[in-house]
C-alpha positions in Angstrom: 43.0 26.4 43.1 40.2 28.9 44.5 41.4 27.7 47.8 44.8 29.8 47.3 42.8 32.5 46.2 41.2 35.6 48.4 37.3 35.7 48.5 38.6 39.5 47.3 40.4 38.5 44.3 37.5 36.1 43.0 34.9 38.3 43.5 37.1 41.0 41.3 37.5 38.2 38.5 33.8 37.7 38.2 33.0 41.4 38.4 35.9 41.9 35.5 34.6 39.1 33.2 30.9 40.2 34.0 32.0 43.5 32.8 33.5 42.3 29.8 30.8 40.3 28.4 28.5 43.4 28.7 30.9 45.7 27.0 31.1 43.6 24.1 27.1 42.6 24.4 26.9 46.4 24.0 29.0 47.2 20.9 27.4 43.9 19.0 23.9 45.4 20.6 21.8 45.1 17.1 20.4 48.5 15.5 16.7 47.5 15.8 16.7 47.1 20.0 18.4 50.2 20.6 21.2 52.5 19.8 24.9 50.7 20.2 27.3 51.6 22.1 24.8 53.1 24.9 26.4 52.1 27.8 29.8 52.9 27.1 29.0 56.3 25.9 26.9 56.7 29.6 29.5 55.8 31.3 32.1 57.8 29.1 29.8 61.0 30.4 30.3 59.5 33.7 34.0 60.7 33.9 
């Protein structure tokens, strides 16, 4: 199967799902480590 697929495409799924799993390590971040939510408000003031 990753024959048929581009080194491009690959490389875009991993980044995708990478991005993923720290969005939702973020929101489930716990109180006592840090504020929640931290990275997604940064990159909110990003845009």
């Amino acid at each position: 199967v990753l024959n048929r697929i581009s080194d491009k495409w690959a490389i875009l799924i991993v980044v995708a799902l990478w991005a993923v799993v720290i969005a939702v390590a973020d929101m489930n971040w716990p109180q006592h480590m840090g504020p929640q939510n931290a990275l997604i408000e940064a990159l909110g003031n990003l845009v």
